[in-house]
Every structure is written in structure tokens, then in C-alpha cells.
N, C-alpha and C positions, 0 to 999 in steps of 0.2 A: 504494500500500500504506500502510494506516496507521502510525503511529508504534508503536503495539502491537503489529502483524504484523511490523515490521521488527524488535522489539527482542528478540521471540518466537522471531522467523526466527534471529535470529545465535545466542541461548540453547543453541537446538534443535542448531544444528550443531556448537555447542560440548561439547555434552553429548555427542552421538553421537563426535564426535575424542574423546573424554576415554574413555567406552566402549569406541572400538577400542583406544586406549594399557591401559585394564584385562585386554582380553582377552589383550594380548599381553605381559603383566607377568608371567603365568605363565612363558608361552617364556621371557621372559627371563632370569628367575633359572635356568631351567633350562639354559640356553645358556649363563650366565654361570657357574657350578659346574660344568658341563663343562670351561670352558676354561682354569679357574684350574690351575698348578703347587704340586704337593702341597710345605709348610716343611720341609724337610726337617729342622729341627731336632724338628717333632714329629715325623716319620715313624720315628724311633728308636723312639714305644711301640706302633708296630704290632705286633699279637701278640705282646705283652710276655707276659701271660699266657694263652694260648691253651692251651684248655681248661678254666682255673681258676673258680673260682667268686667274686665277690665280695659285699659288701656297702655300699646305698650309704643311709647314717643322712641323714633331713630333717630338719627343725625341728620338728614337733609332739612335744606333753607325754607322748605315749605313748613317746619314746625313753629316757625314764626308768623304764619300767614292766620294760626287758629286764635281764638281767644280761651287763654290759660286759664279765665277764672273759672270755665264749667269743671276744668277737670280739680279743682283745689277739693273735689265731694266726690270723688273718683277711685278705686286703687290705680294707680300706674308705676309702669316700671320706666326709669332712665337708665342711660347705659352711657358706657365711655364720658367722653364732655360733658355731660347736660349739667354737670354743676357751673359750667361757663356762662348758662344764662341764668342762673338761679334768680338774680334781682329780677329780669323779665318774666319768669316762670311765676314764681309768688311763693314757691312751696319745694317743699324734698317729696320726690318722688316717694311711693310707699317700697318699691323695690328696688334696687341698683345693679347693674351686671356688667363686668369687664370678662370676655375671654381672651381675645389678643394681647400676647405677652410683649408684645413691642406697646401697647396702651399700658398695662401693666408697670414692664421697665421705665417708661419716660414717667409717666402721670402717677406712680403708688404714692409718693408725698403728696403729690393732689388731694390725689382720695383720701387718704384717712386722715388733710385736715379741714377738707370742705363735705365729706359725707357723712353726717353727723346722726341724723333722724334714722333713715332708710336700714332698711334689710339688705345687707347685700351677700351676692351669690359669688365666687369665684374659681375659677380650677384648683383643684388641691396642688399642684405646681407652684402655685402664689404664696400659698402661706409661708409665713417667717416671722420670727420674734418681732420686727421691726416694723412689718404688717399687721400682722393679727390684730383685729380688735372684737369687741364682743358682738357685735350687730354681725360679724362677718361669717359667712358659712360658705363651705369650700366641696366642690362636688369632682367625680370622677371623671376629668374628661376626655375623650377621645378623639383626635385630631386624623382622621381618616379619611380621605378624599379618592381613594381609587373607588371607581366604579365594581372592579370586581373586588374588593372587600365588599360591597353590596350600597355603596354610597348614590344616594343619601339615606343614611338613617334617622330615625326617630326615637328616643326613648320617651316609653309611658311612666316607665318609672324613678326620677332624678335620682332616688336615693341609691339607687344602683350606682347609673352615668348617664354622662351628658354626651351626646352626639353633636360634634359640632360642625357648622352646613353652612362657614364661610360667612356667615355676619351674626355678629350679636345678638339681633334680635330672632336670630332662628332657637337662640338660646332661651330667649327669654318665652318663645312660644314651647317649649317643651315643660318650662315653671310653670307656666299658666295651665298649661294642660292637667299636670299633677296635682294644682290646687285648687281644681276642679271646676275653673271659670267655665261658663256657659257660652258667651260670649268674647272675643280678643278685639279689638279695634285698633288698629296699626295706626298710626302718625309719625309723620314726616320720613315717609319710606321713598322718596324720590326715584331711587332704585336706575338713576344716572349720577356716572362719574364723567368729570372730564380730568386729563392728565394736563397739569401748568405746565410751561416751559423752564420755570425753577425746581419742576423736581429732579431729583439725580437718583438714580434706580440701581441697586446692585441685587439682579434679577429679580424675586417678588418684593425686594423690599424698596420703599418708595422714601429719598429724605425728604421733606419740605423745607424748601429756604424762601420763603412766601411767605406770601397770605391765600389759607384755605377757601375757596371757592363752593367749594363740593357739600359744606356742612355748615349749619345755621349759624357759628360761629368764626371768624378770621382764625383766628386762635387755634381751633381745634385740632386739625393738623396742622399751626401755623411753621414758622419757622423754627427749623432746627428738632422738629419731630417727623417721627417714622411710623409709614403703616404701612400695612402690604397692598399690592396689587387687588384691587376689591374683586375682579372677573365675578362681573355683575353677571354671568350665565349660571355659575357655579351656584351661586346665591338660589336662582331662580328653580335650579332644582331641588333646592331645602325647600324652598315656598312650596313648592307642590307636591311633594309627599306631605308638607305637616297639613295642607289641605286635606287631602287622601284619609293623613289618619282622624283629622278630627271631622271630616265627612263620615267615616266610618263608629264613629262615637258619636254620632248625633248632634255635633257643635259647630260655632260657626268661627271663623276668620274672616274680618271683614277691614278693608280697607278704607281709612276714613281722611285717608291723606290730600290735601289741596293739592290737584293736580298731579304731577310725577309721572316717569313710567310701569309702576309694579302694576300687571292686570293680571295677575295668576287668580288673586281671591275677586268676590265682590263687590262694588263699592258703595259708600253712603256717603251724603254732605253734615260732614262734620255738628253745624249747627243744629241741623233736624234731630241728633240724639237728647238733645236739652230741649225740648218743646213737648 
């Protein structure tokens, strides 16, 4: 056999082992979510609010376009920045959620001295004597984006893990789910990026040496902060399984955002929920 058949040959069998280990990477997250023991420190907000309705605000510039006061009688969850408008807001969200560890890295001195009221949720990765505070609860998360691991997943049950489906607020609809909300109302899910000619990109990671465009604050990724590559498709396929699963639980997802492009769920004009 020549030297190019042989090196061909061993190639060949490597690929094919590598192939069967993919096909059975599916099983195994599923086997392995199976088997985990639910924290029971989160298992306390199972059906916290069962049957309520919440609201969960993203970062697009359209969350400035609503009026903050209806939601002050509200549960809602903010995430990443949203303490950057807090004077505009009126209020700390009831829940808070970081899972990107570059929001994490740059903004944890943020957080724990401007989130003061809120519940927050964060990857158990985060925790540290220097973080931790007592509002803070930290879940399993799973950072898995190949299609044949079986992506996008859903978890029903946080106290497990968290599947996480490339934006935060895919996070925060798996909380809502677990705490039994009837109803989700998305705001300021714009669900469009555009990329500045001051970012500098070392492949998904993105620097800003700017001013943020993209997010209801300059600030938020303004200058000298980093975020990944959003690939708003990747997003769009979390949106439509957590549709899928909470179709199949009887609940709705509804989009209550001033304009944007997210049309996975259905929409309503903001104002008509307070009337």
C-alpha cells in the first residue's frame, strides 16, 4: 500500500470514530440531563408564579420606545445593562440574568454594586468569593451549539441546567417557564444587529471602541467592552423550539416589542396589555 493509501487509510477511520462519537453526542446530553439531581436551592422557584404572566425587557433601543410605568406592577426580568437605565426605568427588575462570561468578566463590579433588589440567576462558572452575594443563584449551564448535540435545547427543569440558545433572554424564557408563568411578553427584542466600523473582532469576539448603537444604551457595549458575535440566526433557532415547547405546555410567548425584526412568536401593542 502506498504511503498515501496508508495515511488516507488511518484519516478515513478517524473520521468515521469521530462521526460515530457525533452521532452519539446527542444521546449523551440527553442521558446526561436525565441523570442529573435537581439544586434544590433553585427548586424553591418552581411554580413561584404559576399562572402569572411576566415580562422579560432585552437590550434593543426599542425598550425605550414603551412607557416603564405599567411595568413598575409587573414581575420582569432584566439582563446584562439594564441597570444603565435604571433612572429611566423607575425600578429593579424582579429578576436579573447574565450568561455571557465576556458581560460577566467586564460588568461583575457593575452588578453586585448596582443590583441591589433583584433575584439574580447566573452560570455556576461565575460564582466566587468576590461575586457571590445572597440575592445571587447560580444554575448549570450548558454552552452547546452543534446541531448534532441536538441544538437547540430546552430545559423544563433549571434546577437541573440551563441550555443556553445564544442570547440571554433565551435564558431567561427557560426561568419563566419553571416558574410557571402562563404568559412571557418579550420587550425590546429588536432581534437586529449592525456591526460599527470601530469594532475590532478576534473571531466571535467583538471589542467596542465606540459608542453602542445596537442597545438602548451608548454604554452598553460602549467603548472598551466585548461581546460576541450575536448571529442573530443562531438566536432564532432558540426562539423556536422555546415556542415549540411552551406550544406544547399550553403557554404562550408573545412578543410585545415596538417594532424590530423577531417574528418567530406572536405579537401585541404593548399599550393594549394595561387597558
Amino acid at each position: 500500500m502506498s504511503l498515501y493509501l496508508k495515511v488516507y487509510s488511518r484519516n478515513e477511520r478517524y473520521a468515521f470514530k469521530v462521526a460515530r462519537l457525533l452521532k452519539k453526542l446527542k444521546l449523551f446530553y440527553t442521558l446526561y440531563e436525565k441523570s442529573l439531581d435537581g439544586d434544590e436551592s433553585l427548586s424553591k422557584f418552581k411554580d413561584r408564579h404559576k399562572g402569572e404572566r411576566c415580562f422579560i425587557m432585552g437590550g434593543g433601543p426599542s425598550l425605550k420606545a414603551i412607557n416603564p410605568e405599567f411595568l413598575k406592577r409587573e414581575v420582569t426580568f432584566g439582563v446584562n445593562g439594564i441597570f444603565l437605565i435604571y433612572d429611566w426605568l423607575g425600578f429593579e427588575p424582579t429578576y436579573y440574568c447574565v450568561e455571557d462570561c465576556l458581560v460577566y468578566e467586564d460588568r461583575w463590579r457593575d452588578i453586585t454594586k448596582k443590583i441591589k433588589s433583584s433575584t439574580c440567576f447566573f452560570p455556576v462558572q461565575f460564582s466566587s468569593e468576590e461575586f457571590d452575594r445572597v440575592n445571587h443563584n447560580y444554575f448549570k449551564a450548558i454552552y452547546e451549539f452543534d446541531p448534532r448535540a441536538g441544538f437547540p435545547r430546552f430545559s423544563e427543569d433549571i434546577s437541573k441546567l440551563v441550555w443556553i440558545g445564544g442570547t440571554v433572554t433565551y435564558v431567561c424564557i427557560q426561568l419563566a417557564l419553571y416558574m410557571g408563568f402562563e404568559e412571557v411578553y418579550l420587550l425590546g427584542m429588536d432581534h437586529n444587529y449592525a456591526k460599527p466600523d470601530h469594532v475590532e473582532s478576534d473571531g466571535d469576539i467583538w471589542l467596542s471602541q465606540g459608542n453602542d448603537p445596537n442597545h438602548f444604551h451608548p454604554d452598553y457595549f460602549g467603548s472598551g467592552y466585548r461581546w460576541h458575535d450575536p448571529k442573530v440566526w443562531r438566536m432564532e433557532e432558540a426562539y423556536c423550539k422555546a415556542r415549540q415547547v411552551f406550544e406544547r405546555r399550553g403557554k404562550k410567548i408573545i412578543n410585545a416589542t415596538v417594532g424590530g425584526n423577531l417574528e418567530v412568536f406572536d405579537r401585541v401593542n404593548y399599550a393594549e396589555l394595561f387597558r
